[in-house]
GULUM-7268 format. One line per 8 residues: number of its first residue (from 1); their letters; for each residue x, y, z of C-alpha. Coordinates in Angstrom, 1 decimal, padded with zeros to 4 digits, always signed. Each point is the difference from the previous one (the first is absolute). Example, Ala and Ser with C-alpha at 12.3 -4.5 7.8 and 13.67 -1.06 7.14 Angstrom:
% GULUM-7268
1> as> +012.3,-004.5,+007.8  +001.4,+003.4,-000.7
% end
This chain:
% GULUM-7268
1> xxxxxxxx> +122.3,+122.1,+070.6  +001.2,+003.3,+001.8  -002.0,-000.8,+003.5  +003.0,+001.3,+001.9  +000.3,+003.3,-001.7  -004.0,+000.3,+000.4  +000.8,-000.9,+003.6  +002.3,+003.2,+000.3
9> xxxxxxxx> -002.4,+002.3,-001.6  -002.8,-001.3,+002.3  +002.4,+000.7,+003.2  +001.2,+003.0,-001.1  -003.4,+001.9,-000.6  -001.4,-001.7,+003.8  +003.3,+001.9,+001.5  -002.0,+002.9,-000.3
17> xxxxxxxx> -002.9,-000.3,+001.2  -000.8,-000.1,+004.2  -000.2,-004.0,+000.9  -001.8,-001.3,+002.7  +001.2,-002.8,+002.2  -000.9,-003.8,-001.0  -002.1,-002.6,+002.2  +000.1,-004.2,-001.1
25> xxxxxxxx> +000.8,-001.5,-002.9  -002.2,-001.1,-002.8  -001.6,-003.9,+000.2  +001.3,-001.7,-003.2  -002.5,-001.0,-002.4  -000.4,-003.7,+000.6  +000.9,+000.2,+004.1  -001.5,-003.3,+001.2
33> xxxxxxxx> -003.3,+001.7,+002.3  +001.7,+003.2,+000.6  -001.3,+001.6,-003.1  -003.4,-002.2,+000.5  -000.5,+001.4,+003.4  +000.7,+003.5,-001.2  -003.3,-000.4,-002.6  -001.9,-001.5,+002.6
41> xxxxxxxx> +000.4,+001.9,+002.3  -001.6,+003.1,-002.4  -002.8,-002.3,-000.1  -000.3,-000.3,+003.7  -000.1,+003.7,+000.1  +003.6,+000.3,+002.0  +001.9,+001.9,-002.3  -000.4,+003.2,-002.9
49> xxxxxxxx> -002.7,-001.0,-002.2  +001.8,+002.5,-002.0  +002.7,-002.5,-001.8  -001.3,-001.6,-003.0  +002.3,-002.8,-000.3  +000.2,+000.0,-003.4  +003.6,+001.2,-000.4  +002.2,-002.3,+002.5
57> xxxxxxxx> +002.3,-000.3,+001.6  -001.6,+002.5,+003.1  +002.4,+001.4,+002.0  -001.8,-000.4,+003.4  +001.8,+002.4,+001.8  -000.8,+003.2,-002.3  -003.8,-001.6,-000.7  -001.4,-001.2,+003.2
65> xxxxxxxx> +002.5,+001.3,+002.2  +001.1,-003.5,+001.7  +004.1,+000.1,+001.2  +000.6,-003.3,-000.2  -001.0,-002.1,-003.0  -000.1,-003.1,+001.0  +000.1,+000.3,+003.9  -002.2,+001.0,+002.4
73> xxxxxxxx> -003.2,+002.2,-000.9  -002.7,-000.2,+001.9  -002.3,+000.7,-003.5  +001.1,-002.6,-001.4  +001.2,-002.9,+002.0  -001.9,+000.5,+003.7  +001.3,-003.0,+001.5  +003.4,+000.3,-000.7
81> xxxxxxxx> +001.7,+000.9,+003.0  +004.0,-000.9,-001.3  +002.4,+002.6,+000.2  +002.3,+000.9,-003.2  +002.6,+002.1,-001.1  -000.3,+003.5,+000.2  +001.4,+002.9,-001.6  +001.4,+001.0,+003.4
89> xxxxxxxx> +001.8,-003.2,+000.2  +001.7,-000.1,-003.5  +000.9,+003.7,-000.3  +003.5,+001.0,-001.2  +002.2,+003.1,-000.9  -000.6,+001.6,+002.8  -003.9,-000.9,-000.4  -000.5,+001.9,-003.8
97> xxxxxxxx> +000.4,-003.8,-001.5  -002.6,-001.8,+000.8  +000.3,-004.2,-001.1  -002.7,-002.7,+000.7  +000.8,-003.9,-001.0  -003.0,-000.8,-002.2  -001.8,-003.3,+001.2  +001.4,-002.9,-002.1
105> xxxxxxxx> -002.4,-001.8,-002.3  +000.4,-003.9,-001.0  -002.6,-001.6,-002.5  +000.5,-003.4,-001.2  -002.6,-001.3,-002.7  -000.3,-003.9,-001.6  -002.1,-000.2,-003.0  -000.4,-003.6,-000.9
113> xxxxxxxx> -000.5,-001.0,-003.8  +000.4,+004.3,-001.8  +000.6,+003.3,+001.1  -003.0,+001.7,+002.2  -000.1,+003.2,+001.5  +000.3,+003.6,-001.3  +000.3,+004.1,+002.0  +003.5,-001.7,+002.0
121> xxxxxxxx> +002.3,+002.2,-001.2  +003.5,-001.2,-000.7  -001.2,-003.9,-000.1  -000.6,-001.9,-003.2  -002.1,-002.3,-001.6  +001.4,-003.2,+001.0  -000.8,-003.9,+001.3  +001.4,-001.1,+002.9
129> xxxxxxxx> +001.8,+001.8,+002.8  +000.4,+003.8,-000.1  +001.6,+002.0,+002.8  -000.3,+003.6,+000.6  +002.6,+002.3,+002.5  -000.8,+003.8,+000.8  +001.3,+002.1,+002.6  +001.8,+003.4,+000.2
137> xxxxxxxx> +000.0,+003.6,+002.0  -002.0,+002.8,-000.2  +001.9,+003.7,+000.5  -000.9,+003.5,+000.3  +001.6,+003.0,+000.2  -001.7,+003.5,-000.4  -002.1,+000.3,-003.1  +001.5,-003.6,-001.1
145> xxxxxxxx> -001.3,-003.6,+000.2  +001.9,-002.5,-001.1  -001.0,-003.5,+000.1  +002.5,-003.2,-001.0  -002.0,-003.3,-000.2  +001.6,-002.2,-001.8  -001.4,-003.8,-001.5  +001.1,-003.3,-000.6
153> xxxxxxxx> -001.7,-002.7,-002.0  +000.9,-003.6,-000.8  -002.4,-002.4,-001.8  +000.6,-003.5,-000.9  -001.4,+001.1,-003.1  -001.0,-004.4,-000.9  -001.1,-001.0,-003.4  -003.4,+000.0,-001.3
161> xxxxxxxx> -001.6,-000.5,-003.6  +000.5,+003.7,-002.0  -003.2,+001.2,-002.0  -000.2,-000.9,-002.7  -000.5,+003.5,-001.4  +001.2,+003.4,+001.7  -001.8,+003.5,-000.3  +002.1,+002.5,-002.7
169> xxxxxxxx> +000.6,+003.6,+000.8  +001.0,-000.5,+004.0  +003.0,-001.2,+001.5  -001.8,-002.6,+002.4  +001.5,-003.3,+000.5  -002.1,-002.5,+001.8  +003.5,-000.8,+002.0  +003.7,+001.6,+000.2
177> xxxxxxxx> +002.0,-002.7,-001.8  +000.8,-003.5,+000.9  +002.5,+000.6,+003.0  -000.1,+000.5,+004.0  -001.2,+003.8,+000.0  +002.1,+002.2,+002.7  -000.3,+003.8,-000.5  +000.2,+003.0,+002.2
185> xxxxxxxx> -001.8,+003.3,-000.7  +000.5,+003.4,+001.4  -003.8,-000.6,+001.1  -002.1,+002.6,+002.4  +002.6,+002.3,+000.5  -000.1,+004.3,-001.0  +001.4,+003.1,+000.4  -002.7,+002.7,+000.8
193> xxxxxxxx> +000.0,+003.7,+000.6  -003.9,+001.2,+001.5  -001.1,+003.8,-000.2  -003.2,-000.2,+002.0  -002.4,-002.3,-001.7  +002.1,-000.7,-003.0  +003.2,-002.4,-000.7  +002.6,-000.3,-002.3
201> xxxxxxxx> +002.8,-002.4,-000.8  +001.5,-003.5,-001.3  -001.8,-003.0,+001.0  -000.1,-003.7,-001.3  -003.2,-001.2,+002.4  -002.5,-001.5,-001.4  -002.7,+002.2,-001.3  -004.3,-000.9,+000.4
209> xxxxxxxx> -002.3,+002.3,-002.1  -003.7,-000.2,+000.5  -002.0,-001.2,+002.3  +000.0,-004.1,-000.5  +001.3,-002.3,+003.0  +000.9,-002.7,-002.7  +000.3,+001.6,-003.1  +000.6,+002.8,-001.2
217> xxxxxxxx> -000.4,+001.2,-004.1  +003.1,+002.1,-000.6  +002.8,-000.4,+003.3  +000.1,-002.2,+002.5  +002.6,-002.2,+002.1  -000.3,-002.8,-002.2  +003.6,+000.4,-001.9  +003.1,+001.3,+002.5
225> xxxxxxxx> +000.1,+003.5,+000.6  +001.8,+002.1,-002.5  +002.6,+003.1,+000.1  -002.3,+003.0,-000.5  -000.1,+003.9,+001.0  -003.0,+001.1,+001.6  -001.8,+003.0,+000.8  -003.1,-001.0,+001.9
233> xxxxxxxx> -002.3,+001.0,+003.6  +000.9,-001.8,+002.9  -003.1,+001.0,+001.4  -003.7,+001.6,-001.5  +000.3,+003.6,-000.5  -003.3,+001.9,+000.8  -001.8,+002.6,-001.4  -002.8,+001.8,-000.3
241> xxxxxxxx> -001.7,-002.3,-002.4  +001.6,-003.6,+002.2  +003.0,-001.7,-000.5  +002.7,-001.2,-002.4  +002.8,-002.4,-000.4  +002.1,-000.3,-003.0  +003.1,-001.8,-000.9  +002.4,+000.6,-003.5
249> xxxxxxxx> +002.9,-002.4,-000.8  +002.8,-000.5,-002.2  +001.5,-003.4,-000.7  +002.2,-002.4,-002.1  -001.7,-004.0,-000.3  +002.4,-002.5,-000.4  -000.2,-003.1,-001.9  -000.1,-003.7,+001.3
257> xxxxxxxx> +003.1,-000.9,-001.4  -001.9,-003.0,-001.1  -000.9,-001.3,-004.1  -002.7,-002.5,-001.1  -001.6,-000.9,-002.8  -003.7,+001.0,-000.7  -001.2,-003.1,-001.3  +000.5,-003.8,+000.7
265> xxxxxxxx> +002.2,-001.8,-002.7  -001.8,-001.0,-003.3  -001.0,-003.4,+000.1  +000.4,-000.8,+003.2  -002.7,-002.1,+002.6  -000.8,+000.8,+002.5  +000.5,+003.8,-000.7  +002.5,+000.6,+002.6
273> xxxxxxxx> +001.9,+003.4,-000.6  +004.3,+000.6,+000.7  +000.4,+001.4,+003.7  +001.2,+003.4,+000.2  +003.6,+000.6,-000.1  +002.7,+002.7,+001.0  +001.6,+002.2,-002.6  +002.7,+002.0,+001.8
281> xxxxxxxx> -000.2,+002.5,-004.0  -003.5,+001.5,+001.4  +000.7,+003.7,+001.1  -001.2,+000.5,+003.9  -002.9,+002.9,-001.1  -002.2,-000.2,-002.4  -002.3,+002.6,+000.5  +000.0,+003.1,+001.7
289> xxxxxxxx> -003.3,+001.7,+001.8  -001.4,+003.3,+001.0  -003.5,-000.7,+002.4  -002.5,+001.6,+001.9  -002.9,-000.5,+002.5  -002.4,+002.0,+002.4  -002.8,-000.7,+002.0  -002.7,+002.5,+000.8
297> xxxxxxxx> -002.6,+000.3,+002.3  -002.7,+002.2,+000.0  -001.3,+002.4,+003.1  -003.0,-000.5,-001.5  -000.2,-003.8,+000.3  +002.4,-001.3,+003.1  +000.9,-003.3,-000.5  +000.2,-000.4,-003.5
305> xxxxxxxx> +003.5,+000.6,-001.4  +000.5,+000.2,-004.2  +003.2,+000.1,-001.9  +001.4,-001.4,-003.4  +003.6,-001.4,-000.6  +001.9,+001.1,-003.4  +003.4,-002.3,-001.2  +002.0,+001.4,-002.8
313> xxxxxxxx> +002.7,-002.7,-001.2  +002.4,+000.1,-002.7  +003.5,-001.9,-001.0  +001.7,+002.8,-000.4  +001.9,+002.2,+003.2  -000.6,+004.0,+000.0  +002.8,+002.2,-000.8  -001.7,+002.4,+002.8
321> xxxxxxxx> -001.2,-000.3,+002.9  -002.7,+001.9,+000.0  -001.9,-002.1,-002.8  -000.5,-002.8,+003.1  -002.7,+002.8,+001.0  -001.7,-000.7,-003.4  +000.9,-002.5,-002.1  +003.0,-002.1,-000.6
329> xxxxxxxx> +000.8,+000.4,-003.5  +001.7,+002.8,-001.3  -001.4,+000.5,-003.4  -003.1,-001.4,-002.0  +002.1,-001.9,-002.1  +002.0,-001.9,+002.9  -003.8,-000.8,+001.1  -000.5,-001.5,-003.7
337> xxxxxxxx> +003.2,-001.7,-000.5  +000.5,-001.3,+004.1  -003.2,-000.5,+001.0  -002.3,+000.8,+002.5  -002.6,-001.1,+002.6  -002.9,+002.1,+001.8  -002.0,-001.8,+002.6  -002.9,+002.0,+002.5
345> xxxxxxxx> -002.2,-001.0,+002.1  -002.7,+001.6,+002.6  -001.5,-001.1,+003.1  -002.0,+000.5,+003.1  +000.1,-001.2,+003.5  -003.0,+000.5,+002.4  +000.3,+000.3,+003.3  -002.5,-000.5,+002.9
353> xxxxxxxx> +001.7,+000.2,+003.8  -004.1,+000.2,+001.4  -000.7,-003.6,-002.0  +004.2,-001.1,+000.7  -000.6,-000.9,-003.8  +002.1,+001.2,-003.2  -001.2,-000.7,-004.1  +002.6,+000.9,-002.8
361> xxxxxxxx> +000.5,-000.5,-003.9  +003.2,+000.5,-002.3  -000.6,-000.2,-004.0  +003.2,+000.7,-002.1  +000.8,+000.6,-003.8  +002.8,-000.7,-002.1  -001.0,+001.5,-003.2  -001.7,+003.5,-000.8
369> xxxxxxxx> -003.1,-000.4,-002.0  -000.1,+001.5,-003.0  -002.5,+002.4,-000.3  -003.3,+000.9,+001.2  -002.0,-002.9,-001.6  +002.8,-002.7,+001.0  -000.4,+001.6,+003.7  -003.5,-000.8,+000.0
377> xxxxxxxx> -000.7,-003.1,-001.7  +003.5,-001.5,+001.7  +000.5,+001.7,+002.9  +001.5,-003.5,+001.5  +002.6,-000.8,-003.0  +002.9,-000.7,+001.8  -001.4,+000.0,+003.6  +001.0,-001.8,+003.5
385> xxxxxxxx> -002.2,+000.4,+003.3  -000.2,-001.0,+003.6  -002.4,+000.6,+002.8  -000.4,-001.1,+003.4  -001.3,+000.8,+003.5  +000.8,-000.3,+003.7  -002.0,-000.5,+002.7  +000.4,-000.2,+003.8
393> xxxxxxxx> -001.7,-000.6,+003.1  +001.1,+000.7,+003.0  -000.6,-002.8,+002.6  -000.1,-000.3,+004.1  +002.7,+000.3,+001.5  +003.3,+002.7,-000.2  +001.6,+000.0,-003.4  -002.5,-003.0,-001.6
401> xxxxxxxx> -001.7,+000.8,-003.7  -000.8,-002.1,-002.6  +000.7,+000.6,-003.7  -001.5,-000.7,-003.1  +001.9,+000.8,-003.8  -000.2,-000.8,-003.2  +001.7,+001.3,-002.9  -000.6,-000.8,-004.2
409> xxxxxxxx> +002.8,+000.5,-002.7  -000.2,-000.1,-003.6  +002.6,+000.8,-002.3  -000.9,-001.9,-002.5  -001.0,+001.7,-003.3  -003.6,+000.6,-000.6  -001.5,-001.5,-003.2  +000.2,+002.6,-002.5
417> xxxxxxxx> +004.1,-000.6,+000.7  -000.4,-003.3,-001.4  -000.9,+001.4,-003.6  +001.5,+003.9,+000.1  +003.4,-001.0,+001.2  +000.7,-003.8,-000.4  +002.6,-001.0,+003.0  -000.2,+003.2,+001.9
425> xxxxxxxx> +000.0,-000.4,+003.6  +000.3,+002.7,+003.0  +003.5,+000.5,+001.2  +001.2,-000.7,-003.4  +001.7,+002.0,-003.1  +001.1,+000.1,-003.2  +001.9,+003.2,+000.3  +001.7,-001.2,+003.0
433> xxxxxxxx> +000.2,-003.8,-000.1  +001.3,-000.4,+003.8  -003.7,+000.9,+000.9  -001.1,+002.2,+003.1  +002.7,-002.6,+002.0  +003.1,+000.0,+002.5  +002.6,-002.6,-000.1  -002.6,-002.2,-001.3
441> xxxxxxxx> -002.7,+000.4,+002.1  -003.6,+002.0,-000.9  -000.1,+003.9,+002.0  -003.7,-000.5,+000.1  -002.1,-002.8,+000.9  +002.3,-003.1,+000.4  -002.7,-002.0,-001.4  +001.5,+000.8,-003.1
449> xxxxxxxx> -000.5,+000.6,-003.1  -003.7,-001.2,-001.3  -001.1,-001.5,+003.6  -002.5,+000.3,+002.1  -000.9,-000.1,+003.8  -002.6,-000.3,+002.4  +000.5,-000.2,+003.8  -002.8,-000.1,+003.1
457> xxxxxxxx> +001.5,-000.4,+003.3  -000.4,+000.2,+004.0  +001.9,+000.5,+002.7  -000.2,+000.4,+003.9  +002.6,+002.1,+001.8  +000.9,+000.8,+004.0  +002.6,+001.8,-000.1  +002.8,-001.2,-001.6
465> xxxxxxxx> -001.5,-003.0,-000.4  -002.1,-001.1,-002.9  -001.5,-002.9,-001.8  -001.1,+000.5,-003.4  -001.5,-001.8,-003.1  -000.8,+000.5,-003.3  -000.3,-001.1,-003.4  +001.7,+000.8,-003.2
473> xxxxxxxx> -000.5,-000.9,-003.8  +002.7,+001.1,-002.9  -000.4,-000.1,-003.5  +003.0,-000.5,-001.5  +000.1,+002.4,-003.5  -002.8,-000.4,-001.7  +001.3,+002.6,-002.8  +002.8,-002.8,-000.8
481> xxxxxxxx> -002.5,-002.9,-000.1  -002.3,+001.7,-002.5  +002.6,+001.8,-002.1  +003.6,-002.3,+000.0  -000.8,-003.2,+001.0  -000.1,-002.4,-003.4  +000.2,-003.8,+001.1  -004.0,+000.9,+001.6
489> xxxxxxxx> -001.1,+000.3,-003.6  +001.8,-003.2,-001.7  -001.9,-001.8,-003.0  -002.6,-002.5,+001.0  +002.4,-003.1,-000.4  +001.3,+001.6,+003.4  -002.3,+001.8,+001.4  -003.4,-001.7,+000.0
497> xxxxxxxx> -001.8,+003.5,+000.8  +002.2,+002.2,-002.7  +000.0,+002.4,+002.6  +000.3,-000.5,+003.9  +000.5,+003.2,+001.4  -001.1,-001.5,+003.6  +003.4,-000.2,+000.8  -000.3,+003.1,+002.3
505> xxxxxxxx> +003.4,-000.1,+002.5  -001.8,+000.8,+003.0  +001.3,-000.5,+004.0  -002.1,+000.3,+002.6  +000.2,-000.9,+003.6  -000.7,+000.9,+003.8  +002.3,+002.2,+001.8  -000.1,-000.3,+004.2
513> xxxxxxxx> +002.0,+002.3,+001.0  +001.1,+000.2,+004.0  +002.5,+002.9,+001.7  +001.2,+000.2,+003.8  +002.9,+002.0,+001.8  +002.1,-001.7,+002.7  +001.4,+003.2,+001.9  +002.0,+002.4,-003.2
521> xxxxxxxx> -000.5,-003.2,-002.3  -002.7,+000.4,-002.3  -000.9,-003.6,-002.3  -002.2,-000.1,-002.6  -001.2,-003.5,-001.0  -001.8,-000.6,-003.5  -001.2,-003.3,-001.3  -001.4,-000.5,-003.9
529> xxxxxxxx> -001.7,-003.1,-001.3  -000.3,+000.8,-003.5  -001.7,-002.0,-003.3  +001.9,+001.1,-003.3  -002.2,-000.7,-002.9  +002.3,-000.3,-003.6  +002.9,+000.7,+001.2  +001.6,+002.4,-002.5
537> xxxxxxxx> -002.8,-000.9,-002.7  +001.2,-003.5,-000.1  -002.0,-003.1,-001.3  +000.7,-003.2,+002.2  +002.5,-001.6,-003.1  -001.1,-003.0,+000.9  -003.9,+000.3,+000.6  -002.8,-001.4,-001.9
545> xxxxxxxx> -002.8,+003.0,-001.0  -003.2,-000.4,+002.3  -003.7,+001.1,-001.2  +001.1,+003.9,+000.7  +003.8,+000.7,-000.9  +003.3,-001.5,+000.5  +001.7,-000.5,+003.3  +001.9,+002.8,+000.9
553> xxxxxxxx> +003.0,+000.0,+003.0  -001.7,-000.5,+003.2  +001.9,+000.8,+003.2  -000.6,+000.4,+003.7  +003.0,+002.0,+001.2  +000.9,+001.1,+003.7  +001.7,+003.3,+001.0  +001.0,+001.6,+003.2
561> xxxxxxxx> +001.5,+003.2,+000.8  +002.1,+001.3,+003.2  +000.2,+003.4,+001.1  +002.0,+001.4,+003.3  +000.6,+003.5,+001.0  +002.0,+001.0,+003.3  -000.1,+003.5,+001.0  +002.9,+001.1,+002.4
% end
C-alpha cells in the first residue's frame, strides 16, 4: 500500500492552512488506568461531557485540555502530588522541538493450561509466559506531533491440544506456531499534522471504535496495531445542532504467516487437529481497507452520542489514491474476480454526569440484506451485538467512588444463519478468506469468531489505588459447534445419544483485580481462577457416558497478569 505517498498529500494540503500549537499526547488505547481514569472521570463530572468515546484513541490535550497525560492533573488524579517532566525541561532546538520520554509500560501474563485474554494489542494467544516491552518519545514541533512508541513481545508460546476443527474464511490461529515467539512492532507510534480540531497523518496505534470497554464489533486493540492513514478529530467539533467526531482510514492487513489444516485427520481418536505451522511463501498483505466512523451527538439530547462504523475490504491494492476515500477496488469486475468484504455497524452511548452513570449498545452487519422483505423478516441475518453499562458512586472521602459494569457480547450467528448460510460466522468471508483479521488476530471482538461473552464486575478505587472484582463467562464459537463439528454426531455404536451437542467450550471464572502506585511506579495486579468446560469441544477419550452426555475436558486453570508503568 502507498501510505507514504498518502502521507505527503496529507502534509502537503495541512501546509496551508493556519495551525495552532499542540498540548499532550494522546493515551494509547489499552493504557493500564490512564485511559480508565479518563472515562471515569466524565462520569464523575470532571471533564467535557462532550467526548463520546466511541472513536479512541482521545488525544487528551486537544479534548479535555490536560498538558500532561499521564502526570499531574488535579481532574483526574487529586492526590498525586509527584512531579514529572515537563515540556520546559525537555525542550530542544532552541525551544521549537519539543521531546517528552513516554512512561515505559511492562505487562507480563501466565495463562496456565490455553491461551486467555483478548483487546492486548501486540500479545498473542498463548500458554505459559508472555512478556510485553513498550516505551518511546513523544515530539512536537509546530503544527506536527510525532510520536515513536515502539513494542516488544516474547511468549513461551508452550504446547497445548489444537481443535480439532478450525473456522474457514479468517486467518485466525488459535496460536503462532510451535516455537519461542519474539517479535517487535513499530507499535503506538505516528506522524500527525493538526489544523484546529482536525488531524492528518501515518499512524500504526491501535485503533478502538464504539463505545464497548471489552469489546468492540468492528476495531478494537485486540490484534497489534496496523500501518494506516488517517484523517480523523482529535477533539468534538461543535455546532449549532451539538457535536461531531469522525475518523476515515486507509490500511493494508497482513497475514499470520502461519498454515493449518481445517479439519482433524480422518480417522483419528481423539480428534486432535495438526498445530499451526509457518510458511515463509504467504505474501505479508492480504487485504487492503478503506474505513470510516463518526459519532454524533445531538443539541437536542446532551448526553447521548450516535454514530455508525462502515469497513470496505478487498484483496486487491488501488491504482489511485483517491479510491481509499471510497472503495478499494478499481473496477466492478476486480470486485467479482478479487473479492470483497463490507462490514457496518451503529451504536449509542448514553451518558449521565448528574447519575455518574453511562448505558451503550453496538450491533454490526456483515452482509446487506436483500431487499425490502429480507430487511424485514431478517433484519438480524448476519448480526453481532454488545451492550453494557457503568455505574459509579462516589464515596467519603477525597478521590473515593465505587463502580459497577457489566458488559454482554454476542457474535455468534443468530438462528436463521444456521439454515440461510450454513457455516457463516461474523468476522468471516468467502470473498476474502483471511477474514476481517491482522497477523492472525480478530480487529473486532477478540472473542472471536462465533463466541460469546458476558461480564458483571465491581471495583473500589482511592486514587490510584483500586480493588476490583468481577466475573466473566465465554462461549467459545458456537457457530463451529453447530455447523463443523462431525465427531458430536457419530452413529449410535459411538455415540450413545446420536447427537451430543452439550459439548459447549465454555470458560468461566472470577477475576480480582488490585492496582497501587509506589511514587512514578504504577502496578497493576490481576488474579483469574477460571473453570473450562470441553475444552476445545473435546470428549474425555477415556470417559464412560453418564445419565446426561459424555464427559467432556474439565479443567481448573490459574492465570495472572503483571502490569508496571513508570512515568519520568
Amino acid at each position: 500500500m502507498r501510505s507514504s505517498k498518502i502521507f505527503l498529500c496529507l502534509l502537503l494540503l495541512a501546509s496551508v492552512f493556519q495551525l495552532q500549537s499542540l498540548q499532550a499526547q494522546p493515551i494509547s488505547v489499552g493504557m493500564p488506568f490512564f485511559e480508565e481514569a479518563l472515562r471515569r472521570g466524565q462520569l464523575l463530572g470532571k471533564l467535557d461531557s462532550n467526548v463520546s468515546f466511541n472513536i479512541r484513541p482521545v488525544h487528551v490535550g486537544k479534548a479535555f485540555n490536560i498538558s500532561n497525560a499521564h502526570g499531574l492533573d488535579t481532574n483526574l488524579f487529586p492526590l498525586d502530588t509527584l512531579k514529572y517532566a515537563t515540556w520546559a525541561d525537555q525542550s530542544y532546538w532552541k525551544g521549537r522541538i519539543r521531546l517528552l520520554a513516554l512512561p515505559v509500560y511492562t505487562h507480563t501474563q501466565f495463562n496456565q493450561h490455553h491461551p486467555y485474554g483478548w483487546a492486548d494489542g501486540a500479545r498473542i494467544p498463548n500458554r505459559g509466559l508472555q512478556q510485553y516491552v513498550s516505551g518511546g518519545v513523544y515530539a512536537k514541533l509546530g503544527f506536527l506531533e510525532m510520536q515513536y512508541r515502539p513494542e516488544l513481545v516474547w511468549a513461551q508460546n508452550k504446547d497445548f491440544e489444537a481443535p480439532p476443527h478450525r473456522t474457514p474464511g479468517i486467518d485466525h490461529p488459535e496460536r503462532m506456531g510451535t516455537e519461542t515467539y519474539k517479535e517487535y512492532f513499530r507499535g503506538q507510534s505516528f506522524i500527525k499534522a493538526h489544523i484546529g480540531p482536525i488531524a492528518m497523518g501515518y499512524s500504526t496505534e491501535n485503533i478502538w471504535w464504539g463505545p464497548g470497554q471489552k469489546n468492540a464489533i468492528i476495531l478494537s486493540n485486540n490484534a497489534p496495531g496496523f500501518g494506516h492513514a488517517t484523517i480523523h478529530t482529535n477533539k468534538p467539533i461543535k455546532t449549532r445542532y451539538g457535536s461531531i467526531e469522525f475518523q476515515w482510514i486507509a490500511a493494508a492487513l497482513e497475514h499470520s504467516g502461519f498454515r493449518y489444516p481445517l479439519d482433524y485427520p480422518v480417522g483419528n481418536w481423539p480428534p486432535i487437529g495438526d498445530a499451526p505451522q509457518r510458511d515463509t511463501s504467504i505474501a505479508k498483505y492480504h487485504s487492503y481497507v478503506s474505513a470510516a466512523v463518526f459519532s454524533v451527538q445531538p443539541k437536542i439530547t446532551p448526553g447521548l452520542f450516535i454514530g455508525a462504523t462502515r469497513i470496505d475490504q478487498r484483496r486487491q491494492e488501488p491504482e489511485q489514491l483517491w479510491r481509499y476515500l471510497t472503495n478499494v477496488a478499481t473496477s466492478a469486475d476486480a470486485v467479482q474476480t478479487v473479492g470483497n468484504n463490507g462490514i457496518i455497524s451503529v451504536f449509542a452511548r448514553y451518558l449521565l454526569p448528574k447519575a455518574h452513570a453511562e448505558f451503550y449498545v453496538e450491533m454490526g452487519r456483515e452482509d446487506w440484506f436483500w431487499d425490502m422483505e429480507d430487511l424485514i423478516t431478517n433484519p438480524y441475518v448476519t448480526g453481532a451485538w454488545l451492550a453494557g453499562f457503568k455505574k459509579l458512586y462516589p464515596l467519603p472521602g477525597k478521590d473515593r467512588w465505587l463502580e459497577v459494569y457489566g458488559e454482554v457480547t454476542k457474535i455468534q450467528a443468530p438462528v436463521a444463519n444456521y439454515s440461510r448460510s450454513v457455516g457463516y460466522s461474523f468476522y468471516t468471508n468467502g470473498d476474502v478468506p483471511t477474514g476481517w483479521s491482522h497477523r492472525g488476530q480478530v480487529l473486532g471482538a477478540g472473542i472471536g469468531p462465533g463466541s460469546n461473552m458476558n461480564t458483571l464486575g465491581v471495583r473500589w478505587g482511592k486514587g490510584f489505588h483500586t480493588f476490583g472484582v468481577h466475573a466473566e463467562r465465554v462461549v467459545h464459537n458456537e457457530d463451529l459447534l453447530y455447523n463443523r463439528i462431525l465427531y458430536l454426531k457419530l452413529n449410535s455404536g459411538l455415540n450413545q445419544f446420536f447427537i451430543d451437542d452439550s459439548k459447549h467450550f465454555v470458560d468461566w471464572g472470577i477475576h480480582l483485580t488490585h492496582h497501587t502506585s509506589f511514587k512514578k511506579l504504577l502496578v497493576g495486579y490481576r488474579f483469574h481462577l477460571m473453570r473450562t468446560y470441553n475444552f476445545n469441544w473435546r470428549y474425555d477419550p477415556f470417559g464412560a457416558p453418564g445419565p446426561f452426555r459424555f464427559p467432556g475436558i474439565n479443567v481448573w486453570s490459574m492465570n495472572a497478569d503483571i502490569s508496571c508503568v513508570y512515568r519520568f
